[in-house]
N, C-alpha and C positions, 0 to 999 in steps of 0.2 A: 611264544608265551612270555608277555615281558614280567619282570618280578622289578619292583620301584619301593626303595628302603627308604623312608625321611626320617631322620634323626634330630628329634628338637629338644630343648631344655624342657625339664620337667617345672613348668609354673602354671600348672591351674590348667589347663587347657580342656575345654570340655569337650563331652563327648560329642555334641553338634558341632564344632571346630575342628572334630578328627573327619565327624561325616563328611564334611565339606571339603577338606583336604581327597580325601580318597574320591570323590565324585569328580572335582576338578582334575586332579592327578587321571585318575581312567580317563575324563573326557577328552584331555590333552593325547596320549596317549592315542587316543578312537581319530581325535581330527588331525595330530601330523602325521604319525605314520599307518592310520587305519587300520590299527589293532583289534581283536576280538575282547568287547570287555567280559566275554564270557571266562576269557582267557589270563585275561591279566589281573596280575598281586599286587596291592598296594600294603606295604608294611609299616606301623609307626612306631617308633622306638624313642621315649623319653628319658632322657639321661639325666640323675641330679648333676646339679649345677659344678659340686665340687669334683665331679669326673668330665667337664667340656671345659676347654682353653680355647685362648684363642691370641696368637701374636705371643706364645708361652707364658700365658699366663692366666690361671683360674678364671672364667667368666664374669664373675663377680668383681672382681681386681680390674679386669679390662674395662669393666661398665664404667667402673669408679675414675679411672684415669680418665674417660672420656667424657665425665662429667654426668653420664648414664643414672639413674637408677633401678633396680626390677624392671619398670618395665621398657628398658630402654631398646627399643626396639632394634634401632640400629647397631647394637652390637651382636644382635642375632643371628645366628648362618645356620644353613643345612647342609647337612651333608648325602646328597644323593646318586645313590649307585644302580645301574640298570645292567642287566642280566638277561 
């Protein structure tokens, strides 16, 4: 029974952007290791911004250094744990 935790910043994300997440997520799951999607969890967990770092320092702060704004994509990471 796999359980799959994604942990992403809280900025707007809609709920057709979560569905899409968990159908990709299970379908990944169904074609490498041919898991039961009856079976499997996909969990999403939005963190505001002033509780995610990244290189020790506030996400917002990292954006900024890297010339990033909101939406700057490439400073974004997940953090994903399978169980």
């Amino acid at each position: 029974m796999p359980y799959v935790n994604i942990k992403i910043t809280r900025e707007g994300v809609t709920p057709e952007q979560k569905a899409a997440l968990i159908k990709a997520t299970t379908d990944l799951l169904v074609d490498v290791l041919d898991k039961d999607p009856a079976t499997t969890s996909v969990v999403i967990n939005e963190v505001d911004l002033e509780d995610w770092s990244v290189g020790g320092m506030p996400v917002e702060q990292y954006r900024r250094a890297l010339g990033k704004g909101r939406s700057g994509r490439s400073a974004d990471h997940a953090h994903v744990t399978k169980v």
